[in-house]
LUMMAR-157329 format. One record per residue (C-alpha): chain; x, y, z; residue number from 1; residue in three letters. Coordinates in nm, 2 decimals, always signed. Each point is the difference from the previous one (the first is absolute). Layout:
BEGIN
<"A", <X, Y, Z>, NUM, "ALA">;
...
//
This chain:
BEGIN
<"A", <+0.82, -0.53, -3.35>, 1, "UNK">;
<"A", <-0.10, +0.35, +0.05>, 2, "UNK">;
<"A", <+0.09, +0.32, -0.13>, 3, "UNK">;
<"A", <+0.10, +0.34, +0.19>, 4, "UNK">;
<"A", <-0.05, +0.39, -0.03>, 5, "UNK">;
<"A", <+0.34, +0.21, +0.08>, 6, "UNK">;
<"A", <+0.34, -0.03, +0.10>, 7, "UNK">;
<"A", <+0.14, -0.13, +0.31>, 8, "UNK">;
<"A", <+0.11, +0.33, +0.12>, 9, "UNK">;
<"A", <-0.33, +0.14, -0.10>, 10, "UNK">;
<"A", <-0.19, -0.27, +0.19>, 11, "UNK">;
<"A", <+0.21, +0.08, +0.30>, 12, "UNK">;
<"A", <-0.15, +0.32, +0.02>, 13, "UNK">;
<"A", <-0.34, -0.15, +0.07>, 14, "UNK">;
<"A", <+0.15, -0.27, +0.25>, 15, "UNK">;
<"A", <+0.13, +0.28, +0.21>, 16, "UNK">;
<"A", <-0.32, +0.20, +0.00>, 17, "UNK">;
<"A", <-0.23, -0.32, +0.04>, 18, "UNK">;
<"A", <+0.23, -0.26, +0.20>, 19, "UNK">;
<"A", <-0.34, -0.28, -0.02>, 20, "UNK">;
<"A", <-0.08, +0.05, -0.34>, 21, "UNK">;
<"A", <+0.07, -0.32, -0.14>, 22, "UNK">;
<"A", <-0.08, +0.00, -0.39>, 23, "UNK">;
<"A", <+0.29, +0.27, -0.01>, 24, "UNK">;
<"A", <+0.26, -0.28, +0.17>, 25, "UNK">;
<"A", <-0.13, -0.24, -0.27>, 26, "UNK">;
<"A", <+0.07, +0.31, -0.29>, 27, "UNK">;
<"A", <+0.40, +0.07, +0.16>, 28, "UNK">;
<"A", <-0.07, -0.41, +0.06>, 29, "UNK">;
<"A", <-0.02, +0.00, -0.39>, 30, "UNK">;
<"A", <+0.22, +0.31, -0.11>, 31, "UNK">;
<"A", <+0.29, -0.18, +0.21>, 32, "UNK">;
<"A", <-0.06, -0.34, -0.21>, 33, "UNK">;
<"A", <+0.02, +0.23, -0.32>, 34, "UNK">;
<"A", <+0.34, +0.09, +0.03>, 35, "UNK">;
<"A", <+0.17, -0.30, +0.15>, 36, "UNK">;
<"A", <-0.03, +0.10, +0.36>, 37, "UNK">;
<"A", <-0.16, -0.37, +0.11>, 38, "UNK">;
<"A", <+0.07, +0.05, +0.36>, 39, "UNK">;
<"A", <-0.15, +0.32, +0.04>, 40, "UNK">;
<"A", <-0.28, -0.12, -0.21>, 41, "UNK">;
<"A", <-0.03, -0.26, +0.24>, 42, "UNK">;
<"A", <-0.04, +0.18, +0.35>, 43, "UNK">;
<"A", <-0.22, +0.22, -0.16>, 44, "UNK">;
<"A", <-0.26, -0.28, -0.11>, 45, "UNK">;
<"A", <+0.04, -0.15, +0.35>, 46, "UNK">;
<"A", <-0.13, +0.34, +0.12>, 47, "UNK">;
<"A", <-0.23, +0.05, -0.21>, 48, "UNK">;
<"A", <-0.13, -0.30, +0.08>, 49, "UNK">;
<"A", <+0.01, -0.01, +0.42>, 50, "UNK">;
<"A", <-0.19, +0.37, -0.05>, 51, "UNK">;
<"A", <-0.28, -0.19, -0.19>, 52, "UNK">;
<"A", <-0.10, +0.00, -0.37>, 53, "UNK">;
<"A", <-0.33, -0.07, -0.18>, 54, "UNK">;
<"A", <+0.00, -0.39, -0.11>, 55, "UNK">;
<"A", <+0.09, +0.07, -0.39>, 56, "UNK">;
<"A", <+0.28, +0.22, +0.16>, 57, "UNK">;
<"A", <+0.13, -0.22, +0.25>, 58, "UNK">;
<"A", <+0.03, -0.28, -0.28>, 59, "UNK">;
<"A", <+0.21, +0.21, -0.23>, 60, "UNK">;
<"A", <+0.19, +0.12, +0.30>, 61, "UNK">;
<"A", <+0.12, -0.36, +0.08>, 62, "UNK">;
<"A", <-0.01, -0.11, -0.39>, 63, "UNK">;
<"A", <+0.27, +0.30, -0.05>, 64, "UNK">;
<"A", <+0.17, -0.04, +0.35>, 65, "UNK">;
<"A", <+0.06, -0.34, -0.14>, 66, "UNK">;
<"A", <+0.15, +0.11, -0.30>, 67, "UNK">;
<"A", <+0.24, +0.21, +0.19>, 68, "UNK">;
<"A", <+0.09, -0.26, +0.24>, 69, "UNK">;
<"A", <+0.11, -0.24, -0.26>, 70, "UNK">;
<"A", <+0.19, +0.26, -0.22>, 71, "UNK">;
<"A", <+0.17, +0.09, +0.42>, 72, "UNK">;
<"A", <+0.07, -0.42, +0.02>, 73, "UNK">;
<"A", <-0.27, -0.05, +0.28>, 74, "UNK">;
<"A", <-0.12, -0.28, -0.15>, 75, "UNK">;
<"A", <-0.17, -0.09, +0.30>, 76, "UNK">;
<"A", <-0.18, +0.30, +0.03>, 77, "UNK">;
<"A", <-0.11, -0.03, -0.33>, 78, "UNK">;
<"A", <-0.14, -0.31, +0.06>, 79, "UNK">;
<"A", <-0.18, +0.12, +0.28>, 80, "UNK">;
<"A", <-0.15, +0.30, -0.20>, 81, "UNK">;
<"A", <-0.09, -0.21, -0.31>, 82, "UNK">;
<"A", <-0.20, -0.26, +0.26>, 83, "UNK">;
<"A", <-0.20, +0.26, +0.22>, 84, "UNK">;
<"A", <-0.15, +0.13, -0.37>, 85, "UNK">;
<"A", <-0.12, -0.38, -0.06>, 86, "UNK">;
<"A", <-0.12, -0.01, +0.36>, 87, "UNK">;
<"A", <-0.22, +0.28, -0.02>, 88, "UNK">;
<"A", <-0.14, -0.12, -0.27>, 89, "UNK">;
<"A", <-0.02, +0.34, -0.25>, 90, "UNK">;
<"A", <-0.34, -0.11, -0.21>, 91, "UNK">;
<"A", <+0.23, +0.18, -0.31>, 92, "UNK">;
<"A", <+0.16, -0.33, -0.15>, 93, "UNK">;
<"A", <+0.24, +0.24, -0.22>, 94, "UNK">;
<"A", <+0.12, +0.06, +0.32>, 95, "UNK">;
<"A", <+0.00, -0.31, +0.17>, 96, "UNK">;
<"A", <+0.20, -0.22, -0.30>, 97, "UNK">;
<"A", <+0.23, +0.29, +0.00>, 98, "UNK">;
<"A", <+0.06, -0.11, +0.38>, 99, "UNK">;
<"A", <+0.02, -0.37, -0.08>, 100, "UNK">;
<"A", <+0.28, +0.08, -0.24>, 101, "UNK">;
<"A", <+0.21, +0.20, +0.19>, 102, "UNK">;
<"A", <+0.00, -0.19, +0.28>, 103, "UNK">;
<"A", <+0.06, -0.30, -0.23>, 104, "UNK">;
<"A", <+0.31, +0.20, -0.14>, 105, "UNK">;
<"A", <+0.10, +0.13, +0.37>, 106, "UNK">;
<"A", <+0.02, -0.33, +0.10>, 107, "UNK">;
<"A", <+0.19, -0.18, -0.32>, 108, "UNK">;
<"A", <+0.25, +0.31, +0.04>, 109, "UNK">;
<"A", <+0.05, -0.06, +0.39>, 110, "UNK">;
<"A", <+0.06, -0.44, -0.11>, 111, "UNK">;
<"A", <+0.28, +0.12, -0.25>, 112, "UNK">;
<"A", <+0.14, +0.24, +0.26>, 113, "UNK">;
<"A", <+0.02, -0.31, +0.24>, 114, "UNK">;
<"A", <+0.15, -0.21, -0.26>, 115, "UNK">;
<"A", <+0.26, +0.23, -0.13>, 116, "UNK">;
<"A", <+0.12, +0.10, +0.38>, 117, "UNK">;
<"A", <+0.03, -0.43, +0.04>, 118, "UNK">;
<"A", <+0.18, +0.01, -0.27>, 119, "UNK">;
<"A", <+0.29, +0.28, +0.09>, 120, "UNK">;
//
């Protein structure tokens, strides 16, 4: 859902220098996603996020922590990123059908999951 400036290692710069700046957890946030690193990417959004980001910001955040969870297997967390979007209620509604369908395909992925565990 949102786009990032710099590399992870570059980003981390920054984090050391400004430990509160939030927008550059949601960049190494994003630079983590872009190379596979979903767990990384992860506790960086959730940073990112208890520091405090602008609205728009804080809706990607959770849009792309999303993301990260699912391609991590934390379906649930997913779930729970996809809904908080569609409860704060983002006026964008690019944005907010974007939120309907991944949770939509967060939750179909987490019902095949069940079935094929039942069925092992």
């Amino acid at each position: 859902m949102g786009g990032y400036r710099g590399t992870a290692i570059e980003i981390s710069r920054i984090i050391m220098e400004e430990p509160g700046n939030a927008e550059a957890w949601y960049n190494r946030g994003n630079a983590w996603s872009s190379c596979g690193k979903y767990d990384d990417a992860v506790r960086d959004y959730t940073m990112a996020l208890k520091i405090g980001l602008r609205f728009r910001e804080a809706i990607n955040a959770y849009g792309n922590r999303g993301m990260a969870r699912v391609e991590a297997g934390d379906l649930d967390g997913a779930i729970n990123d996809f809904s908080e979007i569609i409860a704060r209620k983002p006026k964008n509604s690019l944005i907010l059908r974007t939120a309907y369908q991944n949770l939509a395909l967060a939750r179909e992925k987490k019902v095949i999951l069940s079935l094929q565990q039942g069925t092992e």
